[in-house]
MARLUM-926060 format. One record per residue: residue in three letters; chain; x, y, z of N, C-alpha, C, O, CB in turn. Coordinates in nm, 4 decimals, padded with zeros to 6 digits. Atoms other than C-alpha are relative to their C-alpha. Last residue first. Glycine has a CB too. Layout:
+------+-------+----------+----------+----------+----------+----------+----------+----------+----------+----------+----------+----------+----------+----------+----------+----------+
! rest ! kette !       nu !       nv !       nw !      cau !      cav !      caw !       cu !       cv !       cw !       ou !       ov !       ow !      cbu !      cbv !      cbw !
+------+-------+----------+----------+----------+----------+----------+----------+----------+----------+----------+----------+----------+----------+----------+----------+----------+
!  ALA !     A !        X !        Y !        Z !        X !        Y !        Z !        X !        Y !        Z !        X !        Y !        Z !        X !        Y !        Z !
...
+------+-------+----------+----------+----------+----------+----------+----------+----------+----------+----------+----------+----------+----------+----------+----------+----------+
//
This chain:
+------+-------+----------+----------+----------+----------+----------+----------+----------+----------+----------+----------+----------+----------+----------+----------+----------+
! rest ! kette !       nu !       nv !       nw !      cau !      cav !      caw !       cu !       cv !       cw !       ou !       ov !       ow !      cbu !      cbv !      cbw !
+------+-------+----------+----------+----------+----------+----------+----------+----------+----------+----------+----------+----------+----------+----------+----------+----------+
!  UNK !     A ! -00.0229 !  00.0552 ! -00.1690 !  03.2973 !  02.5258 !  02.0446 !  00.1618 ! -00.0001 !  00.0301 !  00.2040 ! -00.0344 !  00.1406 ! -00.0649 ! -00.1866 !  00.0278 !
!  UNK !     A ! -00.1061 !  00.0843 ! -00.0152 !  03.1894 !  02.8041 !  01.7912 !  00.0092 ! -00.1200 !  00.0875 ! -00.0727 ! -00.1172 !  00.1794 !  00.0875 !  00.0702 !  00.0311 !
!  UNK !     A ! -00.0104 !  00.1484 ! -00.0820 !  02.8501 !  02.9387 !  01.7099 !  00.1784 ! -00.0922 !  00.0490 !  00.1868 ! -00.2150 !  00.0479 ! -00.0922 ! -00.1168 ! -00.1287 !
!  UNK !     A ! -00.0522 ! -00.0134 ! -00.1538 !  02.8722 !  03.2861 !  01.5740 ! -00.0140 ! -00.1446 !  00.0661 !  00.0287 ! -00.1364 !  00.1812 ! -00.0974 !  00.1184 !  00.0946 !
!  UNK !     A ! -00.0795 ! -00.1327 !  00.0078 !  02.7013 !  03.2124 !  01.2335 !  00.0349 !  00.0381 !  00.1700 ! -00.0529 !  00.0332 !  00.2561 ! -00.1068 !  00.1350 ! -00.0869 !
!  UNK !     A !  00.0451 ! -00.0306 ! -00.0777 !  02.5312 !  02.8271 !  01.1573 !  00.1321 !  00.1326 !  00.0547 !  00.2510 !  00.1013 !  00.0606 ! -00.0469 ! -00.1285 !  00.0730 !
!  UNK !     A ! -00.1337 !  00.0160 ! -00.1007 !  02.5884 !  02.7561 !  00.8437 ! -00.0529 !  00.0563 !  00.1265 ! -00.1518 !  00.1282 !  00.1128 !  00.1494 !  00.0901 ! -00.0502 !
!  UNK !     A ! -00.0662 ! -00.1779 ! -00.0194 !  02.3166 !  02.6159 !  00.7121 !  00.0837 !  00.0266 !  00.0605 !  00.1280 ! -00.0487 !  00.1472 ! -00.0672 !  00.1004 !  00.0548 !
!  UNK !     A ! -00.0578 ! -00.0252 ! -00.0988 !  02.1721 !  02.2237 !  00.6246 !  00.0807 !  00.1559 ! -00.0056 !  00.1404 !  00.1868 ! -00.1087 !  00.0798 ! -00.1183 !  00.0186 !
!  UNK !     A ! -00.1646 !  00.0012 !  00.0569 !  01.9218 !  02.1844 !  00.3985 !  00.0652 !  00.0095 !  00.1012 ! -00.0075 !  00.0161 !  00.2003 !  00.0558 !  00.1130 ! -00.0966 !
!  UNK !     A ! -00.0597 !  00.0970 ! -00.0613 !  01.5330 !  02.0770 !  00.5590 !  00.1943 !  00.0207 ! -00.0506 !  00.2747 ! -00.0673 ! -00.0200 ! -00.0923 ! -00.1533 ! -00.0549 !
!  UNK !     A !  00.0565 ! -00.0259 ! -00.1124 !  01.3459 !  02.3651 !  00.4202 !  00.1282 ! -00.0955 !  00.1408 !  00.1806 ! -00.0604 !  00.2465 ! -00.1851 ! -00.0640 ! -00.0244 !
!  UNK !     A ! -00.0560 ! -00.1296 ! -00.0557 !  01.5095 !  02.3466 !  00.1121 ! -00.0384 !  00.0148 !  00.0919 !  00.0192 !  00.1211 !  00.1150 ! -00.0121 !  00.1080 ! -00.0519 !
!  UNK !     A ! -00.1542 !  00.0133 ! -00.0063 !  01.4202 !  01.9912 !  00.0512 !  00.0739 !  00.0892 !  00.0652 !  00.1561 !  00.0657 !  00.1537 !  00.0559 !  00.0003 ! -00.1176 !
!  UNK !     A ! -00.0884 ! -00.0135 ! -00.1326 !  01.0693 !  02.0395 !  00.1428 !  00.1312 !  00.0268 ! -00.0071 !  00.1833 !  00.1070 !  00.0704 !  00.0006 ! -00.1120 !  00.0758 !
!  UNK !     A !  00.0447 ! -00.1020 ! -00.1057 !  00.9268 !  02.1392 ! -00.1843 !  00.0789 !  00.0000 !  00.1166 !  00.1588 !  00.0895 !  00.1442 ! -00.1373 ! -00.0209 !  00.0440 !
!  UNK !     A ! -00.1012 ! -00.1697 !  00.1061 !  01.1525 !  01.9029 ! -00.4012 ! -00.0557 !  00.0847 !  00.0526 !  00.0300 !  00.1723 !  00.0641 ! -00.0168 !  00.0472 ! -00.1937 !
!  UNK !     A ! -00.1067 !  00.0193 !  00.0018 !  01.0355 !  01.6179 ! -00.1873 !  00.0995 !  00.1286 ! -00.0301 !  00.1973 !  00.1935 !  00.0069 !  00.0020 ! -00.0982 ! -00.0758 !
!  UNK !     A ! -00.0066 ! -00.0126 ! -00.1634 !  00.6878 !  01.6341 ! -00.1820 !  00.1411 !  00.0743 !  00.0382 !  00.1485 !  00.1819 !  00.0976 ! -00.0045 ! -00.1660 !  00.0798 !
!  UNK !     A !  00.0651 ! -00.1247 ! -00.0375 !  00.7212 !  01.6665 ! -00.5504 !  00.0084 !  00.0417 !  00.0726 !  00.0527 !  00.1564 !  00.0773 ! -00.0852 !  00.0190 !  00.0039 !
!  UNK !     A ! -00.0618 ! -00.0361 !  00.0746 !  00.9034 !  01.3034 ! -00.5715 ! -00.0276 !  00.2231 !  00.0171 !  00.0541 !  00.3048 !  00.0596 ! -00.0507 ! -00.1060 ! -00.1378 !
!  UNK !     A ! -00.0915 ! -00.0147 ! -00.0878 !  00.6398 !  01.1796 ! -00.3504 !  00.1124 !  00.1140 ! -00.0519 !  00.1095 !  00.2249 !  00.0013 !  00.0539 ! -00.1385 !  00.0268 !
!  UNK !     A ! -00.0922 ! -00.0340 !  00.0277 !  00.3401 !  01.2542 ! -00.5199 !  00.1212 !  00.0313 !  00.0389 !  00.1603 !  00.1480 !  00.0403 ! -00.0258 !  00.0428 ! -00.0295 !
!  UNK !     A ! -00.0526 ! -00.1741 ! -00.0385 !  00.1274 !  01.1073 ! -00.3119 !  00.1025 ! -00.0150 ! -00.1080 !  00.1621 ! -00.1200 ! -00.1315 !  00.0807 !  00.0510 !  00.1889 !
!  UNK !     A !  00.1011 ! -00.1326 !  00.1184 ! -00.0899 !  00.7809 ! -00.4832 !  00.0617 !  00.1241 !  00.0480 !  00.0066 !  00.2229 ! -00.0004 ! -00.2135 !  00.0225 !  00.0276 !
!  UNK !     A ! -00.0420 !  00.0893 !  00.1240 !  00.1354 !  00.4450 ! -00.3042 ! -00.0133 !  00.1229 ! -00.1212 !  00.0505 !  00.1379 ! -00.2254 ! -00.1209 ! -00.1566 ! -00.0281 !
!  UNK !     A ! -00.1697 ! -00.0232 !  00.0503 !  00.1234 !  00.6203 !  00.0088 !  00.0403 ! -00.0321 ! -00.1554 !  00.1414 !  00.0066 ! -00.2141 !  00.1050 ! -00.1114 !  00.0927 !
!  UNK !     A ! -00.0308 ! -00.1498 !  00.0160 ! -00.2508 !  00.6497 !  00.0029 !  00.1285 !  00.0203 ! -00.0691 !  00.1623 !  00.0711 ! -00.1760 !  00.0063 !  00.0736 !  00.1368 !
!  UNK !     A !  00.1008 ! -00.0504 !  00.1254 ! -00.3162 !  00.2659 ! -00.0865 !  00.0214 !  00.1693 ! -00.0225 !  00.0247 !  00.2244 ! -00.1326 ! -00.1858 ! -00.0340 !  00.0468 !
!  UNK !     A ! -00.1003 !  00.0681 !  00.1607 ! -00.0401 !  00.1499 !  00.1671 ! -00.0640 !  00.0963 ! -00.0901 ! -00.0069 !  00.2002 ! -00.1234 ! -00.0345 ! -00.2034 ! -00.0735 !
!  UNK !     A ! -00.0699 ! -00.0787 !  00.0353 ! -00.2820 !  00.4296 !  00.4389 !  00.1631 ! -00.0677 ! -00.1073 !  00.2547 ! -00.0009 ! -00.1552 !  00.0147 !  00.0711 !  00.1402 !
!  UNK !     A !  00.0414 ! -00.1475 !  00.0443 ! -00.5898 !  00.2575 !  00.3395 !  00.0863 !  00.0949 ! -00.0062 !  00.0771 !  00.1816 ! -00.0930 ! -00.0893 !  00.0563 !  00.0753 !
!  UNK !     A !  00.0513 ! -00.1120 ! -00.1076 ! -00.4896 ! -00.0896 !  00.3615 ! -00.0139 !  00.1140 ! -00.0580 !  00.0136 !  00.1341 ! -00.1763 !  00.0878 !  00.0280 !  00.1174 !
!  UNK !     A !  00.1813 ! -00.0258 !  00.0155 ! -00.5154 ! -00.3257 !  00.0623 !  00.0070 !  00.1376 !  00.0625 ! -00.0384 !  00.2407 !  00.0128 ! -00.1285 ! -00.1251 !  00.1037 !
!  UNK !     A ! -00.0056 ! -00.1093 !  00.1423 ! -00.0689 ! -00.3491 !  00.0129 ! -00.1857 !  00.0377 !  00.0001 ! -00.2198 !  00.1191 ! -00.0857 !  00.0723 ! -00.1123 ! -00.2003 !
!  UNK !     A !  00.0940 !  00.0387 !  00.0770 ! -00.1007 ! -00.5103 !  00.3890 ! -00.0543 !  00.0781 ! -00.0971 ! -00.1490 !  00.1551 ! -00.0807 ! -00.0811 ! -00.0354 !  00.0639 !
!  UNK !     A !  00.0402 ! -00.0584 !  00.0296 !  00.2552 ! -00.4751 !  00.5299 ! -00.1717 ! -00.0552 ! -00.1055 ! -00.1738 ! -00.1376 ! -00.1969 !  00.1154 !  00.0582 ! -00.0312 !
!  UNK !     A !  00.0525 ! -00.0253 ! -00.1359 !  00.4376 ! -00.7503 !  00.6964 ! -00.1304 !  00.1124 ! -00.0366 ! -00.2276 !  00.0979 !  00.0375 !  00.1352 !  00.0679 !  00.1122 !
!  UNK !     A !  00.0915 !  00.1137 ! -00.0166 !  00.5527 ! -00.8873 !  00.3916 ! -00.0359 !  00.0139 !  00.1083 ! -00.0475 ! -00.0924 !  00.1692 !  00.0405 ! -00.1265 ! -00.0180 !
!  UNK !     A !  00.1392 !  00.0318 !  00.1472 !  00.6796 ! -00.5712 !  00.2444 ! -00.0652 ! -00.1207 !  00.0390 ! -00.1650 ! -00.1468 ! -00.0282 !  00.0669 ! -00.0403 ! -00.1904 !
!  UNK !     A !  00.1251 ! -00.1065 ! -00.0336 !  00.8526 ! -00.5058 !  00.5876 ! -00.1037 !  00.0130 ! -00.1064 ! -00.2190 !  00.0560 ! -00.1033 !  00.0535 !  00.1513 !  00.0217 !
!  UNK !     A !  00.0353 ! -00.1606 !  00.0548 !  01.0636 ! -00.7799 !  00.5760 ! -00.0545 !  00.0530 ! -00.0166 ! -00.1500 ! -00.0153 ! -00.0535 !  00.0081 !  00.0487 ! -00.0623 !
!  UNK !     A !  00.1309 ! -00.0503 !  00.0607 !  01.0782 ! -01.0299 !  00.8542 !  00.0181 !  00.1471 ! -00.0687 !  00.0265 !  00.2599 ! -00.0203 ! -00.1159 !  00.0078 !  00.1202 !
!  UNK !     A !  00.0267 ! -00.1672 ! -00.0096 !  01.4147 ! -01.1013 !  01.0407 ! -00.0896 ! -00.0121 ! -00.1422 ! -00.0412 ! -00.0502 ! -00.2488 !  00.1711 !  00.1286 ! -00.0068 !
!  UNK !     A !  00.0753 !  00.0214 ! -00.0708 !  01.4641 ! -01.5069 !  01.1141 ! -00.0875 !  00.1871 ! -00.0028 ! -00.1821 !  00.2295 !  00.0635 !  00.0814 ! -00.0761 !  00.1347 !
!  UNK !     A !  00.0963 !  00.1580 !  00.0078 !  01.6827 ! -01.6136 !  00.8296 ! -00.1398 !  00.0492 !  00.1022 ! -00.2473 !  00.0033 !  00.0637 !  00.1127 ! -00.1800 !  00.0965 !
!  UNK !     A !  00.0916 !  00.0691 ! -00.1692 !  01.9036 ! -01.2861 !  00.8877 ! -00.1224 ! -00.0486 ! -00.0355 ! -00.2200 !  00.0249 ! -00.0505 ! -00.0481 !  00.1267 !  00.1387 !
!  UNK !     A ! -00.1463 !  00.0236 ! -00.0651 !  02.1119 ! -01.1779 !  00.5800 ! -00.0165 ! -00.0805 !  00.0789 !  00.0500 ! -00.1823 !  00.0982 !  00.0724 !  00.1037 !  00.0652 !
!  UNK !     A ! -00.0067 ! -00.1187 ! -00.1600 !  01.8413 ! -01.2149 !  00.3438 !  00.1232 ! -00.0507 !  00.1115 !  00.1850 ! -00.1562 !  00.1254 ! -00.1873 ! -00.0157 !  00.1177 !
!  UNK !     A ! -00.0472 !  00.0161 ! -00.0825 !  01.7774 ! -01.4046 !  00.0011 !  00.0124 !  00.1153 !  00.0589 ! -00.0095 !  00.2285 !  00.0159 !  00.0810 ! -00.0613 ! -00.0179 !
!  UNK !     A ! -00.0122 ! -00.1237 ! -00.0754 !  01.4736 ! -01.4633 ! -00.1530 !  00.1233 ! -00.0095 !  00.0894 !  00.1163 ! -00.0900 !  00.1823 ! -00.1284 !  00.0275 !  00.0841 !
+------+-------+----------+----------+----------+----------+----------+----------+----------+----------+----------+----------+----------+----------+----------+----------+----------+
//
């Protein structure tokens, strides 16, 4: 395994793949999630605003 920093813990081994919300995350359709929000989250122009 290598890592930049010898002493910095990665978050997959900190994590306990049993728990209830690993086990959720693992089953959402992220991908989906994703393509719904997207547009919600785009960026716009913003109209009369100058600085």
């Amino acid at each position: 395994m290598a890592t930049d920093d010898f002493f910095r813990a990665r978050l997959d081994g900190m994590v306990d793949p049993q728990h209830p919300l690993a086990v959720l995350a693992r089953r959402l359709p992220w991908s989906q999630i994703e393509t719904s929000l997207a547009p919600l989250f785009a960026r716009k122009a913003r109209l009369g605003k100058s600085r």
